[in-house]
Backbone as a ProteinNet text record, in pm:
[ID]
protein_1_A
[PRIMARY]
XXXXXXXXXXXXXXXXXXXXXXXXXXXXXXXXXXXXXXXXXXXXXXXXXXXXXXXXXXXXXXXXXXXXXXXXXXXXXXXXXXXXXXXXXXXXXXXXXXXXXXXXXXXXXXXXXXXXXXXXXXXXXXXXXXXXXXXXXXXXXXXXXXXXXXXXXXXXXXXXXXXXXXXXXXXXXXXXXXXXXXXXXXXXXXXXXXXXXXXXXXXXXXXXXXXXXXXXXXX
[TERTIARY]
66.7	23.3	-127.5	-157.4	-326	-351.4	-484.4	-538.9	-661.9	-625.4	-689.8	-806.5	-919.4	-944.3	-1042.5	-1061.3	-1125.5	-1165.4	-1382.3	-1464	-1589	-1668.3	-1772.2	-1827.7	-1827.4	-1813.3	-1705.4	-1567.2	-1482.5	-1447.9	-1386.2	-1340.6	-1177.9	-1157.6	-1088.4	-1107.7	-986.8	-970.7	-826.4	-794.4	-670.8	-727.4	-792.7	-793.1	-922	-1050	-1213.3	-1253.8	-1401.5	-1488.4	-1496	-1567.2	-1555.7	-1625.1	-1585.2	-1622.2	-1639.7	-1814.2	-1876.6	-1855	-1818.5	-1904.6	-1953	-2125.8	-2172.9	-2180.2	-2062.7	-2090.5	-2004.9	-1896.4	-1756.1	-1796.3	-1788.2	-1752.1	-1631.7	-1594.4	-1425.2	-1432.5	-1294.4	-1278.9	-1221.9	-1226.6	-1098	-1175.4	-1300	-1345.9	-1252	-1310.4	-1230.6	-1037.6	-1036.4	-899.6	-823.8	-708.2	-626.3	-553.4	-473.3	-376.5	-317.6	-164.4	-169.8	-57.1	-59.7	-31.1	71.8	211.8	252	346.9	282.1	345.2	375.4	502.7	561.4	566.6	580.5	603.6	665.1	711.2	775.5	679.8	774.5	719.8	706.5	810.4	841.5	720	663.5	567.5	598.7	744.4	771.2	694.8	727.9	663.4	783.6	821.9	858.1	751.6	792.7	666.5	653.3	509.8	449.3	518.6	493.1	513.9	397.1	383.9	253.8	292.4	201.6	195.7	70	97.6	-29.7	-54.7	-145.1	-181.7	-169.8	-83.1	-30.8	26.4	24.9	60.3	226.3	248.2	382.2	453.5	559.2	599.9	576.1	632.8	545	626.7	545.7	544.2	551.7	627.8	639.5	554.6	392.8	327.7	199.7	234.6	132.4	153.7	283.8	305.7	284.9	221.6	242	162.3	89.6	77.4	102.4	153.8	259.2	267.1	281.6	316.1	452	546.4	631.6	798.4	853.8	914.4	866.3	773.6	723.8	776.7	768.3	847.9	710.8	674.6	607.1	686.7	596.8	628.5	453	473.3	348.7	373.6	238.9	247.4	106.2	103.2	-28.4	-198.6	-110.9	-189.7	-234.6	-134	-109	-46	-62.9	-73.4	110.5	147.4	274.1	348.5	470.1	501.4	610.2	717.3	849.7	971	941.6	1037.3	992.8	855.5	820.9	848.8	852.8	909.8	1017.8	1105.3	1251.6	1293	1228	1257.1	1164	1050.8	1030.2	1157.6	1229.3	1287.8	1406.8	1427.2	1593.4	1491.5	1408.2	1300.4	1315	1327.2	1290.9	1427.8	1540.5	1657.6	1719.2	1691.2	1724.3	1679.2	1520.4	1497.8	1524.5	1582.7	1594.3	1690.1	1781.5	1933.5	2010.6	1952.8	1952.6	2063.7	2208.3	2271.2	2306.6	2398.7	2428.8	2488.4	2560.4	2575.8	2432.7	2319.3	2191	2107.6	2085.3	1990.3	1839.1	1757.8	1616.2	1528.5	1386.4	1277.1	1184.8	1149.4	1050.4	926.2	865.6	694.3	581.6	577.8	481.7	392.2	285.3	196.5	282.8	199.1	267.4	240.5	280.4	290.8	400.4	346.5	434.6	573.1	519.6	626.7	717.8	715.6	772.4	897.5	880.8	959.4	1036.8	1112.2	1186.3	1325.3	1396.4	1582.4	1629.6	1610.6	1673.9	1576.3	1497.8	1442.5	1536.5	1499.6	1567.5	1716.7	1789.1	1913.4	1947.4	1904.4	1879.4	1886.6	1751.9	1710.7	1842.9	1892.1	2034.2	2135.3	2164	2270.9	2248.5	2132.4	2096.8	2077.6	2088.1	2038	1908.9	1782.7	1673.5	1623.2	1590.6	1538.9	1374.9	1340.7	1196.8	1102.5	976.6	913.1	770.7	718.3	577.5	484.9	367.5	244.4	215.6	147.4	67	-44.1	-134	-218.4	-353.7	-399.1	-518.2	-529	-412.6	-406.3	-357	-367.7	-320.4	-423.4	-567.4	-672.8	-632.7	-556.3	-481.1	-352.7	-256.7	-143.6	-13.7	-140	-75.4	-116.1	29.6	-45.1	-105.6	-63.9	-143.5	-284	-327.9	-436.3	-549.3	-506.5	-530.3	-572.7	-509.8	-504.5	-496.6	-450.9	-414.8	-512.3	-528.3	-580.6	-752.4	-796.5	-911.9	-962	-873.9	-904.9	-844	-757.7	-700.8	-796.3	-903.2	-1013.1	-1131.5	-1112.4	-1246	-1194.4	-1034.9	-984.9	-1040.5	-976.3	-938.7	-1081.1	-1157.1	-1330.3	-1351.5	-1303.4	-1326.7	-1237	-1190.3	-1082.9	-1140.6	-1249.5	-1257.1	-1416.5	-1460.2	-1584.2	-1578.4	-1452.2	-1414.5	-1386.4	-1307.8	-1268.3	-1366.7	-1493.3	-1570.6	-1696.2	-1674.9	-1802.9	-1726.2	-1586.2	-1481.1	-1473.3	-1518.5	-1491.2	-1611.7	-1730.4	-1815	-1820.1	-1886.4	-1840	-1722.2	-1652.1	-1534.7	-1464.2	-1442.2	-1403.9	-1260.7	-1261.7	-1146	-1071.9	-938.1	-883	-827.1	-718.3	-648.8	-506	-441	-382.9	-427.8	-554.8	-568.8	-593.8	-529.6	-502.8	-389.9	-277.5	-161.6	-187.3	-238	-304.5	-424	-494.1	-593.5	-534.3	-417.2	-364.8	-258.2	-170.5	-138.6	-177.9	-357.6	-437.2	-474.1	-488.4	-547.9	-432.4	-324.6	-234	-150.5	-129.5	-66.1	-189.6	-322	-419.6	-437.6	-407.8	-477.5	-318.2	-209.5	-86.3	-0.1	-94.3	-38.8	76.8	140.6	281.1	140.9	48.6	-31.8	-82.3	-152.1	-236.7	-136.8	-26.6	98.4	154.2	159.6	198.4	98.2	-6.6	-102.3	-117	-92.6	-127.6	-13.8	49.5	160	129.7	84.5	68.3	-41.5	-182	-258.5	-238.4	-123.2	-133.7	31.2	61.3	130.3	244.9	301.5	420.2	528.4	483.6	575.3	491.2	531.9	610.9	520.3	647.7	636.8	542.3	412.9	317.3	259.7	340.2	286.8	175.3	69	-33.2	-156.7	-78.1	-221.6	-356.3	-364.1	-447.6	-471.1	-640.2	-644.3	-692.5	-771.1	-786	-905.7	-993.2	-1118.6	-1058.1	-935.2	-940.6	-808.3	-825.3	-778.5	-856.1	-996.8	-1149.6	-1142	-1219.3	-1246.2	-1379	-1386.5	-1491.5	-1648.6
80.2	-45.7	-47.3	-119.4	-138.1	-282.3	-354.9	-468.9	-514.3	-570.2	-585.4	-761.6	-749.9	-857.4	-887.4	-1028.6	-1037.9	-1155.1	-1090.4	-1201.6	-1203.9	-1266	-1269.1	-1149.3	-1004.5	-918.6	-831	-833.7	-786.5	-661.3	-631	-483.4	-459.7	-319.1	-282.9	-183.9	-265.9	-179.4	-136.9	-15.9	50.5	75.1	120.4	110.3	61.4	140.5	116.8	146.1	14.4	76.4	-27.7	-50.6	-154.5	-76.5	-92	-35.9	-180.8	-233.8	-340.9	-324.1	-392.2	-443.4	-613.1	-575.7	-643.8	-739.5	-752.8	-865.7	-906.1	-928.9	-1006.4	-1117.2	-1243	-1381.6	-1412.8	-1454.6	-1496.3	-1597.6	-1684.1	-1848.5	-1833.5	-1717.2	-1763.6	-1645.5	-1664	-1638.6	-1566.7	-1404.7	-1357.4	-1392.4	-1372.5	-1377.2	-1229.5	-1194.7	-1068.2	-1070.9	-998.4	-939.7	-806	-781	-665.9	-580.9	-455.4	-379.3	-311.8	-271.6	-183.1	-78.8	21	179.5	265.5	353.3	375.2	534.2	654.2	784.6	904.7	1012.9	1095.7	1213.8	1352.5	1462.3	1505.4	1495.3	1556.2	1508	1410.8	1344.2	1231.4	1134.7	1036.8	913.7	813	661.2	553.2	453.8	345.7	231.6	124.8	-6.3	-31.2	-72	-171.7	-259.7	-353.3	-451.8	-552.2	-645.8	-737.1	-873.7	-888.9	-1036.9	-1115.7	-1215.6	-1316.4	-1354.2	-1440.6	-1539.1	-1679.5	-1793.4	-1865.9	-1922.8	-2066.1	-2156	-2176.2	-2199	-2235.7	-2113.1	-2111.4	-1997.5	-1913.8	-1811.7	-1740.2	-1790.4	-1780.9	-1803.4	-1715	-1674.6	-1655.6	-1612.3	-1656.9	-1642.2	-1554.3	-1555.4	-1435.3	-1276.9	-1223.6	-1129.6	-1126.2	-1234.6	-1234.3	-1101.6	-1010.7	-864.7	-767	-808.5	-691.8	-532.9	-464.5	-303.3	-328	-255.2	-205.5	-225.5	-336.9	-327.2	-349.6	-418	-442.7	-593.2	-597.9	-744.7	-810	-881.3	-997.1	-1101.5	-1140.4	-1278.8	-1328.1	-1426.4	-1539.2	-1523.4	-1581.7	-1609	-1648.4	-1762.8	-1840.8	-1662.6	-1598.5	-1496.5	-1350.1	-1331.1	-1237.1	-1124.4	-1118.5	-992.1	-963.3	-865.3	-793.4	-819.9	-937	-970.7	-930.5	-947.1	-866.7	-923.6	-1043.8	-1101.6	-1034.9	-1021.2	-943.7	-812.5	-742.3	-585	-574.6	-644	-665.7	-652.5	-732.7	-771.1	-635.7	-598.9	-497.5	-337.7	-353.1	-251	-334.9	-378.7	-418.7	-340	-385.3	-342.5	-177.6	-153.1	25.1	92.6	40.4	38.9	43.3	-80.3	-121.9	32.8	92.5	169.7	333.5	396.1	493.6	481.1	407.3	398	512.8	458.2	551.5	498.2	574.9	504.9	584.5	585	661.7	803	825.3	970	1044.6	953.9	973.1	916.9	1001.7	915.2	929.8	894.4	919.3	918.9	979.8	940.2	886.3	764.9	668.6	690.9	742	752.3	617	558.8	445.6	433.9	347.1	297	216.8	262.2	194.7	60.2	-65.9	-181.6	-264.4	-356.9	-449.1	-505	-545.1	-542.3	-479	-391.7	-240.9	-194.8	-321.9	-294.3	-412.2	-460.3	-577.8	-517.8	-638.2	-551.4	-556.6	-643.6	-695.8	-549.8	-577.4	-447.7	-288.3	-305.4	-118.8	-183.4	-239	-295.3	-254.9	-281.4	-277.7	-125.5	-63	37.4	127.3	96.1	245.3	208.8	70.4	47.4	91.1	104.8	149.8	292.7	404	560.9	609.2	479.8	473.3	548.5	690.8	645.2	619.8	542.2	534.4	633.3	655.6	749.2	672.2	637	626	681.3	672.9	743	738	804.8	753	679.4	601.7	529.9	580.6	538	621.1	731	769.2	901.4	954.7	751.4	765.2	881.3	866.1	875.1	1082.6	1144.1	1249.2	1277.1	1237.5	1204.2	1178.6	1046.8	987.6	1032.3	1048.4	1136.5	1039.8	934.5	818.3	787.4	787.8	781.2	933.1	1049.8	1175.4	1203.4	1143.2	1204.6	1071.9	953	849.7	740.3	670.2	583.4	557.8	675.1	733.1	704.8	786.4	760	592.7	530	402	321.4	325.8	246.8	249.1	365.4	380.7	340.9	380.1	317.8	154.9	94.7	-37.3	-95.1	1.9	-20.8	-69.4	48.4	71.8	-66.6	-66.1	-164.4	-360.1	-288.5	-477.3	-527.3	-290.3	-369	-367.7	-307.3	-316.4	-466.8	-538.3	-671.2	-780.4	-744	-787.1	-798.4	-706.2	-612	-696.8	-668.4	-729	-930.8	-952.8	-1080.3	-1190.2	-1162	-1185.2	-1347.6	-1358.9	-1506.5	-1529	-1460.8	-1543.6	-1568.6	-1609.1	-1624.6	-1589.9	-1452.5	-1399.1	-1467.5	-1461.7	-1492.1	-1370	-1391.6	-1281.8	-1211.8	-1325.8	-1282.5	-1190.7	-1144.3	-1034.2	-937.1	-908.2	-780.1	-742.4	-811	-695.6	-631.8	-605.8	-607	-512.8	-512.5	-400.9	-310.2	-320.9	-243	-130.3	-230.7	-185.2	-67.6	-84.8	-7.8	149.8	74.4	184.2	268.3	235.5	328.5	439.4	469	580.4	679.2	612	691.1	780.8	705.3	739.5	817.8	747.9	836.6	930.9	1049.6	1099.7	1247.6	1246.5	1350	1481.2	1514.9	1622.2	1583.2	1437.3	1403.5	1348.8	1292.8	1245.3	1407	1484.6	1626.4	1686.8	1648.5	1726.8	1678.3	1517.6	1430.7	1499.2	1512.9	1580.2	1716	1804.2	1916.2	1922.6	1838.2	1875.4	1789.7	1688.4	1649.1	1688.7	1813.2	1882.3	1810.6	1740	1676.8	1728	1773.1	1890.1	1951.4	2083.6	2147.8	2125.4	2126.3	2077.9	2232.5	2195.5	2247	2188.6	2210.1	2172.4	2290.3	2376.3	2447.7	2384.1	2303.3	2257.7	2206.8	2152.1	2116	2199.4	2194.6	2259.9	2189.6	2254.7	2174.1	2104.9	2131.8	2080.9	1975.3	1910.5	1778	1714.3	1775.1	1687.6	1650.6	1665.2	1596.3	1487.4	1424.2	1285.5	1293.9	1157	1167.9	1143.1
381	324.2	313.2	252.5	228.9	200.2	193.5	179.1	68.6	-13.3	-128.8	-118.1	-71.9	-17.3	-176.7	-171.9	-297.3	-231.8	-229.4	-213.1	-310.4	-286.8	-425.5	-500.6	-390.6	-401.5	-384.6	-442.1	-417.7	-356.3	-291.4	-231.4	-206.8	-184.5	-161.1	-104.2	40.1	161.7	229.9	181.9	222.6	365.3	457.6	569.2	623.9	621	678.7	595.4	568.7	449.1	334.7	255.8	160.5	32.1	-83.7	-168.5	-255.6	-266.8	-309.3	-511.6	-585.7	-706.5	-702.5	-740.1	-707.9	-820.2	-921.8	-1062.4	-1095.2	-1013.5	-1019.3	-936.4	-976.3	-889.5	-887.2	-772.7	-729.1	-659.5	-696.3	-669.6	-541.4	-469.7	-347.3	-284.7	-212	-102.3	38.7	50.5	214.8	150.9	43.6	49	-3.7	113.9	135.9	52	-63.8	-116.7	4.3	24.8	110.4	-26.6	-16	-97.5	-2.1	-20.5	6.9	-45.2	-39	-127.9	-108.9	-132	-85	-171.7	-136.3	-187.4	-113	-189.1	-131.6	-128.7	-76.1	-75.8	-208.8	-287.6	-413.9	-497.7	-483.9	-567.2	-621.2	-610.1	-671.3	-585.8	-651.8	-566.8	-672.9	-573.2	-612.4	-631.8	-712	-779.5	-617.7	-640.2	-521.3	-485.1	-362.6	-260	-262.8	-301.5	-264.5	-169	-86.6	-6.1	-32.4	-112.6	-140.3	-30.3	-22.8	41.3	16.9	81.5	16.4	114.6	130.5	203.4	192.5	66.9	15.1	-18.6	-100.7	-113.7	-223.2	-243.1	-398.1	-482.5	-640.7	-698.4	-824	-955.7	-996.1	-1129.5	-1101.1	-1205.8	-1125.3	-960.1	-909.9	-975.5	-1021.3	-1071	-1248.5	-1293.3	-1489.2	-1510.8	-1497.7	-1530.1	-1442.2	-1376.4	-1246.8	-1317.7	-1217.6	-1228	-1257.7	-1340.6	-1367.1	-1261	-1201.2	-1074.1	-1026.4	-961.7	-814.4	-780.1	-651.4	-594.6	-473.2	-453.6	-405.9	-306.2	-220.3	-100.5	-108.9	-27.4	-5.9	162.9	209.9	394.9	374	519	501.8	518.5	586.7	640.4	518.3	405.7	373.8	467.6	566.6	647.2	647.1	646.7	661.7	801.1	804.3	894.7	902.4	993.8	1029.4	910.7	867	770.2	627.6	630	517.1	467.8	623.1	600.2	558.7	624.2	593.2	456.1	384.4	267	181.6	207.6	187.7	150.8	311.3	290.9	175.2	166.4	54.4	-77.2	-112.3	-159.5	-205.1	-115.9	-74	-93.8	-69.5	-77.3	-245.3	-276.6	-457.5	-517.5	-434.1	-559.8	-551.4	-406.6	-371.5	-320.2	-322.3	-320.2	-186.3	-105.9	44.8	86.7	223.5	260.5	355.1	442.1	566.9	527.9	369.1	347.5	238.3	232.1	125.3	210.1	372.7	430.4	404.1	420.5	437.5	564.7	548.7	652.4	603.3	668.5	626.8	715	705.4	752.8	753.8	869.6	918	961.1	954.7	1006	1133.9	1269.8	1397.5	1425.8	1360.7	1340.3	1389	1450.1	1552.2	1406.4	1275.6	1174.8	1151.8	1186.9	1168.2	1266.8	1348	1514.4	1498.2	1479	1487.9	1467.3	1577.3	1570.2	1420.6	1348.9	1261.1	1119	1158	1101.8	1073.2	1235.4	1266.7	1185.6	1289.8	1218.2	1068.3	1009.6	877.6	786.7	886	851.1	847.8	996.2	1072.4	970.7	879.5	812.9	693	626.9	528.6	483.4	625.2	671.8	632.8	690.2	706.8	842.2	881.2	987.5	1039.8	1072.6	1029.7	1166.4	1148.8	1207.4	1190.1	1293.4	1273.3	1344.7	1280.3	1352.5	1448.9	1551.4	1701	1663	1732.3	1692.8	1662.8	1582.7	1549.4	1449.5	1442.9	1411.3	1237.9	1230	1011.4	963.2	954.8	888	897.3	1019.8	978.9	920.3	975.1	886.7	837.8	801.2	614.3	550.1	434.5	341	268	242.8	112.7	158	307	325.8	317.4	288.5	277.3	144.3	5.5	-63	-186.4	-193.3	-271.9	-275.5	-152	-131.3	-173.5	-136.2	-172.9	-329	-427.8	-572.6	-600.1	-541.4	-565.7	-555	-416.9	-452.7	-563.5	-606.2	-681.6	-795	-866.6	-977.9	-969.1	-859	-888	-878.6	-817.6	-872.3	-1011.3	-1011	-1207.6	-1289.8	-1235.1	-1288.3	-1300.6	-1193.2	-1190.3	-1283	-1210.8	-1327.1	-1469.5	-1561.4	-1670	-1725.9	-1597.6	-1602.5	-1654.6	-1582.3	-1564.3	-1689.5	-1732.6	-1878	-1987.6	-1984.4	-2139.5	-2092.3	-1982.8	-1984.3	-1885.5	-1981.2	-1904.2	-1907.4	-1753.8	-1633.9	-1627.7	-1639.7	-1619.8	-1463.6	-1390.7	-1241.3	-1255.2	-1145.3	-1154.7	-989.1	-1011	-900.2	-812.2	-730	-652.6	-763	-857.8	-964	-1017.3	-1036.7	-1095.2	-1044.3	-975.9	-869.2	-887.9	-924.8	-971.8	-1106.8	-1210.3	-1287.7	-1293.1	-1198.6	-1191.4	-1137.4	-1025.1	-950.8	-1086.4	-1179.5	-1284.2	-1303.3	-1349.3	-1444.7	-1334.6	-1188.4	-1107.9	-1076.3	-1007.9	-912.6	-1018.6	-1128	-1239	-1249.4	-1179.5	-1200.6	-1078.2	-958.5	-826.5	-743.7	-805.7	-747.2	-833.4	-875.9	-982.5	-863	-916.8	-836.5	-790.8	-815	-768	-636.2	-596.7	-546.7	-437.9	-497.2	-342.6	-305.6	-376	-285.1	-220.7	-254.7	-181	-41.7	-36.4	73.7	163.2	156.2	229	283.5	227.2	224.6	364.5	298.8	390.5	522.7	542.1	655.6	713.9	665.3	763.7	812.7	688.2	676.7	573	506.5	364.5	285.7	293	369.4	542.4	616.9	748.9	818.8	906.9	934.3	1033.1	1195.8	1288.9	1392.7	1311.8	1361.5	1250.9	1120.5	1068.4	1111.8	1256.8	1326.5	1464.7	1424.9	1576.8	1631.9	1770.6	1875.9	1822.1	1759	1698.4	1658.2	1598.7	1559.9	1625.5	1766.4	1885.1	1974	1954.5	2046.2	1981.2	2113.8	2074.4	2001	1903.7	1774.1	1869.2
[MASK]
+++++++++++++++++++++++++++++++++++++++++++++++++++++++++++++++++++++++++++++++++++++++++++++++++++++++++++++++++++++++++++++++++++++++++++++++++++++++++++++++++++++++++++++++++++++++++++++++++++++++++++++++++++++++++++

């Protein structure tokens, strides 16, 4: 998952780090979009996951230039909560059609969301079994943080200062983040760049000497 925060200077932050443009104004100040995406070894990816931010419930016109398939919720927080994952995985399910004789492995970020009975539940009925990271230890590996995430910010860079040049003053909201995301992620998750993420973090082909002890010291 990643976090798409949009403040007067917008950024985007899949994990640490802010990548500033400094000529976008936005009506909704410190406010989170969370992104979550999902890919294989082979190089495929299913449409995004988004959680507004939103008091009430979502709404149907946060997605009017949506990616291709993607599905959406609202929470006062944005942040990815256990009812959210849930629904996430049906999500994950609809599009990779997994089941106890077509099971899968789901690769995580180690998140208290991520842990709920009704969750796993879900997951074991579906022939999910999920696997997550030790802590600390995304920024080696994930592959989306290895290899995806990286060009995704600089797209959706690109994306906002394009927004921005073709539509000058105009005050953009958090709506337009599915939309830039549109324009960025066919760019930033191309089947080369999700196999590679894999590759070099020693998840497929499976490569448990890829690391040595040099990046088992502490930083």
């Amino acid at each position: 998952t990643s976090s798409i925060r949009k403040n007067a200077n917008p950024s985007i932050n899949p994990r640490r780090g802010f990548k500033h443009i400094g000529r976008i104004t936005s009506a909704e100040r410190g406010t989170l979009v969370t992104l979550a995406f999902e890919v294989s070894a082979l190089g495929n990816s299913i449409p995004p996951y988004f959680i507004f931010r939103r008091v009430y419930s979502f709404k149907d016109h946060f997605l009017a230039k949506r990616p291709l398939g993607c599905a959406s919720s609202a929470n006062p927080s944005s942040w990815m909560k256990e009812t959210h994952f849930i629904d996430y995985l049906k999500h994950f399910v609809r599009y990779v059609r997994c089941s106890k004789t077509k099971p899968f492995i789901l690769l995580l970020y180690n998140h208290d969301s991520h842990l709920s009975i009704e969750g796993l539940k879900y997951s074991k009925e579906n022939g999910i079994t999920i696997i997550s990271f030790p802590p600390h230890c995304s920024h080696k590996l994930q592959p989306l943080d290895r290899s995806v995430y990286g060009p995704l910010k600089k797209y959706i860079s690109s994306a906002f200062d394009s927004c921005m040049v073709n539509n000058p003053g105009k005050t953009m909201t958090i709506y337009e983040i599915p939309e830039m995301v549109k324009q960025a992620l066919p760019l930033a998750a191309t089947p080369n760049n999700i196999t590679a993420g894999f590759t070099v973090s020693g998840r497929y082909p499976f490569n448990p000497n890829i690391f040595t002890d040099i990046d088992c010291m502490p930083s």
